[in-house]
C-alpha positions in Angstrom: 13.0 -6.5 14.7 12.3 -6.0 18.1 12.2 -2.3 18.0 11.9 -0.2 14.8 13.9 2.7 15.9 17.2 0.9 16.8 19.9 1.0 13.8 20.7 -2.5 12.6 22.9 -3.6 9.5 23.2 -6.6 7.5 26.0 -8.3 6.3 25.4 -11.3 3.1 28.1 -13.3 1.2 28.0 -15.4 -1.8 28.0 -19.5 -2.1 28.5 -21.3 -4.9 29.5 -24.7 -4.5 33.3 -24.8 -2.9 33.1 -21.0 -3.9 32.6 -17.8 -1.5 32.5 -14.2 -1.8 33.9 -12.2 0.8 31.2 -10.7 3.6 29.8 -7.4 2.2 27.9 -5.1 5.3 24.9 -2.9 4.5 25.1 0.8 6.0 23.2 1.0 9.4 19.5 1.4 9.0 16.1 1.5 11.2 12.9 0.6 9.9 11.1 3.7 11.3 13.0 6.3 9.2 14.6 4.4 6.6 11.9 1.6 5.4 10.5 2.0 1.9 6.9 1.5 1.5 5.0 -1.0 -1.0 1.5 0.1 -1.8 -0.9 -2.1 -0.3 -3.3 -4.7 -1.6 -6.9 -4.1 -2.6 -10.0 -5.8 -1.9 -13.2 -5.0 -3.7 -16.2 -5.6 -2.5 -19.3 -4.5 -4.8 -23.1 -3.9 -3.8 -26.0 -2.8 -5.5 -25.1 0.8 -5.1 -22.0 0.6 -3.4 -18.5 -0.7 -3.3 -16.7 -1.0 -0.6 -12.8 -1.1 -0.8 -10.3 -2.3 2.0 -6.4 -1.8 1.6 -4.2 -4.6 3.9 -0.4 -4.1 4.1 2.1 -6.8 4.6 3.7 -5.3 7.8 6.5 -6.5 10.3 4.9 -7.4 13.8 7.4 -4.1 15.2 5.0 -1.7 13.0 1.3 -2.8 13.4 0.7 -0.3 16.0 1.9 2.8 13.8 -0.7 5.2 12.4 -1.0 3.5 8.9 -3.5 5.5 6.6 -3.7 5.0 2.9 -5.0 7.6 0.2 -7.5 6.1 -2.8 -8.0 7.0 -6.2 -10.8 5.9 -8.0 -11.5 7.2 -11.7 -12.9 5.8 -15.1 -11.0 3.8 -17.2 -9.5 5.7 -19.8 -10.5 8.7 -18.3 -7.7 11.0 -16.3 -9.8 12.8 -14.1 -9.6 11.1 -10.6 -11.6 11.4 -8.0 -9.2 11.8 -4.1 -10.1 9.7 -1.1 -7.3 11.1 1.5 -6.0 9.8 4.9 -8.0 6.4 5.6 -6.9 4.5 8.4 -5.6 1.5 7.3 -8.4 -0.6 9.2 -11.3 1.6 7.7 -13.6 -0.1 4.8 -14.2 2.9 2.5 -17.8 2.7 1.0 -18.5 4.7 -2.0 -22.0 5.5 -3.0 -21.8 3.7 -6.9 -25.5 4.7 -7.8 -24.6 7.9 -10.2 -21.2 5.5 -11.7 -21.9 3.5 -14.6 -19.2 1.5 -16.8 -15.7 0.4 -16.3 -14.3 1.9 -12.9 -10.6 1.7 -11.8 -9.6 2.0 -7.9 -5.4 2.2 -6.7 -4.1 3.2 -3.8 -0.9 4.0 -1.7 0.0 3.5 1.9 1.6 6.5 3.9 2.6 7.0 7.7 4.3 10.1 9.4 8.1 9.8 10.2 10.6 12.4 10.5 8.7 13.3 7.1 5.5 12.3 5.8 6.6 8.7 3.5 4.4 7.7 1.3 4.6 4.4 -1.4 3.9 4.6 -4.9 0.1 3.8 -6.0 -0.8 0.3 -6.3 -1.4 -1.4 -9.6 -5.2 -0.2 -10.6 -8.1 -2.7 -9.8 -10.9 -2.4 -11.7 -14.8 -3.4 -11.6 -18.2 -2.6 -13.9 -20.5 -0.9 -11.8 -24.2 -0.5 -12.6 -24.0 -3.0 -15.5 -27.0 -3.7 -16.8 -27.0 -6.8 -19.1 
């Protein structure tokens, strides 16, 4: 789209061989107020006593230059008590000092941008890594 706050609809129909449906049109949406977020994508990158973790989202060229942050959880596996990394920009490499973290260790994130109201996608599937395995 060449502009994210201009409403646009869609209209789709049906083929199936000589067959057709009847045009159906979508209400009128923009992608600024009205697009739904997928989390984004993870990428681990373990050191000695570190791990650094990068979330990339698959965004429309209209959008790059929005404020994209993205929150981080990262907890032990089968353990519910998760540790909060809030508001990264989406271009930051988040480095977490591993030497104290030893075992099975799960990271997932969500994506999240200020609109008319703060939107926010759901957490991504969990990634996870053995830190500080000695074996």
């Amino acid at each position: 789209l060449p502009n994210l706050y201009v409403k646009v609809r869609a209209r789709v129909k049906a083929l199936w061989g000589r067959s057709q449906s009847p045009w159906v049109k979508s209400q009128f949406k923009d992608y600024y107020s009205d697009v739904e977020l997928a989390p984004p994508v993870l990428s681990l990158n373990v050191r000695e006593n570190s791990i650094q973790v990068r979330a990339s989202f698959p965004l429309p060229t209209c959008v790059e230059n929005l404020t994209w942050k993205y929150d981080l959880n990262l907890w032990e596996a089968g353990s519910e008590d998760k540790k909060k990394y809030e508001g990264y920009f989406r271009k930051d490499t988040v480095t977490i000092n591993t030497t104290a973290l030893r075992g099975n260790y799960c990271f997932s994130a969500r994506a999240l941008y200020e609109s008319i109201s703060l939107k926010h996608s759901e957490f991504s599937q969990p990634v996870c890594v053995l830190l500080n395995h000695k074996g």
